[in-house]
Every structure is written in C-alpha cells, then in structure tokens.
N, CA and C atoms as an extended XYZ file, in Angstrom:
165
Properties=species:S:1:pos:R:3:atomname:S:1:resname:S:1:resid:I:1 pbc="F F F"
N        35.246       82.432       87.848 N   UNK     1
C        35.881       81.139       87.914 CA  UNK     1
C        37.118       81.159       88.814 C   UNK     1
N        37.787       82.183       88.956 N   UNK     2
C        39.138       82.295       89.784 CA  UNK     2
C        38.321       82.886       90.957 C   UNK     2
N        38.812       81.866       91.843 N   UNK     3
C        38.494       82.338       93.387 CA  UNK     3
C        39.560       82.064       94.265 C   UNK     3
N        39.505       81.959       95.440 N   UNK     4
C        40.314       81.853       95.976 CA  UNK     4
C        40.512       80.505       96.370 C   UNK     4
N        39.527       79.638       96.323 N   UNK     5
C        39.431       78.174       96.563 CA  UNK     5
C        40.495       77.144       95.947 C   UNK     5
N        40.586       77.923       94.599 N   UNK     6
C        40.806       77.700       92.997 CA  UNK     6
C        42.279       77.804       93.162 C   UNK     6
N        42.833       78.567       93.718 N   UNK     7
C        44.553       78.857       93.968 CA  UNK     7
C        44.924       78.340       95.391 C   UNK     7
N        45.761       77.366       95.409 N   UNK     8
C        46.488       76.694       96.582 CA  UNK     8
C        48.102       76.778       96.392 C   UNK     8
N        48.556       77.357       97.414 N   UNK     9
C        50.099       77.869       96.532 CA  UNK     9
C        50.642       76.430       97.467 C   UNK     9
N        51.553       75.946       96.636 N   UNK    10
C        52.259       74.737       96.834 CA  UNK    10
C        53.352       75.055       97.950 C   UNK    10
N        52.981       74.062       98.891 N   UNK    11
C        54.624       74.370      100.316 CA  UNK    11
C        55.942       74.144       99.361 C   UNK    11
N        57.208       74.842      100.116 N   UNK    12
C        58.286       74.880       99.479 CA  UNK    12
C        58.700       73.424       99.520 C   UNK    12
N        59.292       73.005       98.477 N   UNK    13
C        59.688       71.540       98.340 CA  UNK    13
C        60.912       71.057       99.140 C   UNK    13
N        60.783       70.244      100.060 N   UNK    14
C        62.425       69.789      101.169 CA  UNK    14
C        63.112       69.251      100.131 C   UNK    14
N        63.047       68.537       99.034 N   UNK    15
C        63.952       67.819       98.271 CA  UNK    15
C        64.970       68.803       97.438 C   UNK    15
N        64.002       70.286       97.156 N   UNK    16
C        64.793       71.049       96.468 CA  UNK    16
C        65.999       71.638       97.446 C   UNK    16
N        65.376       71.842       98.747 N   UNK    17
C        66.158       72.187       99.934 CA  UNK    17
C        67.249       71.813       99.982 C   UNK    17
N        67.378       70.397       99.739 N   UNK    18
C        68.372       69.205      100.456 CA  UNK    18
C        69.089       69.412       99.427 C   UNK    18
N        69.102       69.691       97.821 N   UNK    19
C        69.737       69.181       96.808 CA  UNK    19
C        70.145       70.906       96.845 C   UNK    19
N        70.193       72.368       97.313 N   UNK    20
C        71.001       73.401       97.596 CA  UNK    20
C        71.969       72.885       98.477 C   UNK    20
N        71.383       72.561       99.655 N   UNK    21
C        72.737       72.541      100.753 CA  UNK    21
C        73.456       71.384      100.285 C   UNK    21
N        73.269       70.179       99.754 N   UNK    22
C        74.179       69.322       99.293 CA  UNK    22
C        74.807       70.015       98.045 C   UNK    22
N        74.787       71.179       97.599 N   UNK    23
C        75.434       71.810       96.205 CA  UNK    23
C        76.693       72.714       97.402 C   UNK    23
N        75.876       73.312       97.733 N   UNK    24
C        77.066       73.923       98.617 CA  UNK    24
C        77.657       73.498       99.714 C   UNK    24
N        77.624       71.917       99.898 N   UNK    25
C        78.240       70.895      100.716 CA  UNK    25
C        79.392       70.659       99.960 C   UNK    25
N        79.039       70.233       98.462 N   UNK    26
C        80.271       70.221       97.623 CA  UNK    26
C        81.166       71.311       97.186 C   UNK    26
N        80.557       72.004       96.921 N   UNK    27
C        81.228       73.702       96.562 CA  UNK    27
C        82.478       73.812       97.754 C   UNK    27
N        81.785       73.648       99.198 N   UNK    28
C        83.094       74.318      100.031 CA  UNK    28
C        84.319       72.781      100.368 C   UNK    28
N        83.679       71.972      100.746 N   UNK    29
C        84.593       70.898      100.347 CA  UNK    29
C        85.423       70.541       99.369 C   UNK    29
N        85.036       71.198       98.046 N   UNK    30
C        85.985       71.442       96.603 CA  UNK    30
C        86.886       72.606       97.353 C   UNK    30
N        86.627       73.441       97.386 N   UNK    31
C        86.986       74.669       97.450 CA  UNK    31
C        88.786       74.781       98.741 C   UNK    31
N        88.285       73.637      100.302 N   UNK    32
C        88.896       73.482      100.947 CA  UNK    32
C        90.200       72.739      100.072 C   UNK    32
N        89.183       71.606       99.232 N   UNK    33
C        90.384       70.313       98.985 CA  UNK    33
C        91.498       71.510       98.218 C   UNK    33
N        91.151       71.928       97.312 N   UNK    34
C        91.525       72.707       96.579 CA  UNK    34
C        92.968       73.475       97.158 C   UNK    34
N        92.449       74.641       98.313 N   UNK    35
C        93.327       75.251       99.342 CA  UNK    35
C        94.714       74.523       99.554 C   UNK    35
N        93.919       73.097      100.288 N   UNK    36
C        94.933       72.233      100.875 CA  UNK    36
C        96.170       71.721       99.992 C   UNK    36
N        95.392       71.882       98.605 N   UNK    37
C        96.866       71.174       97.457 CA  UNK    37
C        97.310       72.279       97.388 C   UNK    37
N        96.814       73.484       97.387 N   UNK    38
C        97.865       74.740       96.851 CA  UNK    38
C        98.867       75.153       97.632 C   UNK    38
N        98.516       74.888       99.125 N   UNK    39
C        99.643       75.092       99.901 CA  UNK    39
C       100.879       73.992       99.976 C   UNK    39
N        99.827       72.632       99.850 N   UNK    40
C       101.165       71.775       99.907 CA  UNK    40
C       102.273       71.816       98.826 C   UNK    40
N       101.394       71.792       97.661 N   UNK    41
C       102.178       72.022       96.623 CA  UNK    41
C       103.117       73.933       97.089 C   UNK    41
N       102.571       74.368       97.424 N   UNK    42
C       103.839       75.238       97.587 CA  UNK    42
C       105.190       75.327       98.427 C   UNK    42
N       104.641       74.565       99.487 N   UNK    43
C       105.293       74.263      100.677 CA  UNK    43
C       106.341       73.633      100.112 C   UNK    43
N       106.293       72.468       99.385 N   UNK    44
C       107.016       71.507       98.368 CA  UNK    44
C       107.718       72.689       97.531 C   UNK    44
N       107.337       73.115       96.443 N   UNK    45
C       108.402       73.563       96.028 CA  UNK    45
C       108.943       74.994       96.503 C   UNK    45
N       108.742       75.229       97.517 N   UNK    46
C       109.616       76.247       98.994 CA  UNK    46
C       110.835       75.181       99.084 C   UNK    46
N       110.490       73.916       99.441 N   UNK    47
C       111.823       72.975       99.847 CA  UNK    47
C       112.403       72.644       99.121 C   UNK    47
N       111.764       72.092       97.490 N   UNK    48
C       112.734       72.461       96.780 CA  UNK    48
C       113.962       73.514       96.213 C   UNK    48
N       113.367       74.608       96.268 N   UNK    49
C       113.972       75.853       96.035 CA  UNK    49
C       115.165       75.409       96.952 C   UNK    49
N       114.924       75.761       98.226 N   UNK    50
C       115.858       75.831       99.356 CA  UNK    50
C       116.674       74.666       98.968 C   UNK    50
N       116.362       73.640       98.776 N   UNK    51
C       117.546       71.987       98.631 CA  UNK    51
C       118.143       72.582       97.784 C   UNK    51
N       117.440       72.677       96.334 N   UNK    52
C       118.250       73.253       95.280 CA  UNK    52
C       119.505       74.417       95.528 C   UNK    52
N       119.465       75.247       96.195 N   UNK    53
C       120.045       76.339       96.852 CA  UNK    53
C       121.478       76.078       97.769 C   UNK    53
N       120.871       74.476       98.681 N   UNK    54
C       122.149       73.781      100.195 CA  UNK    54
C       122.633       72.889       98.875 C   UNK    54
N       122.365       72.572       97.977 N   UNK    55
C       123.166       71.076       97.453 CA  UNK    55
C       124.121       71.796       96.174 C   UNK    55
C-alpha cells in the first residue's frame, strides 16, 4: 500500500516564511528602539550629573 505515489512531501510554506522574517523584523527593530533609549537616557543623566556638579 505505501508506494511512492502514495507520499508527496508538501513544498515549504511562503506564509510560514514571511511570518519568521516579520518575527525578526520586530526582534531587531525592538532591540535598536531599545539601544536608542538607553543611550539617550544616559546621555541625559551624564548632563544631569554635570549641571548638578556647575550649579
């Protein structure tokens, strides 16, 4: 009963495709936004420090 007729292996699915790279579309875009507050926020309180320090 198992032949080879009998087994058709299914093409890889594009939708599953699309819904990885849109996971790691978000991942590095989190990841950047992320960066970008940590520096500002440090940058910020660098200037605070320093004001705190001239005043």
């Amino acid at each position: 009963m198992n032949t080879q007729e009998d087994y058709r292996p299914v093409a890889s699915c594009m939708a599953l495709t699309v819904r990885k790279e849109h996971r790691l579309t978000v991942i590095k875009r989190a990841t950047r936004k992320t960066i970008r507050i940590s520096w500002k926020t440090l940058l910020y309180a660098l200037f605070l420090t320093f004001a705190n320090i001239l005043v």
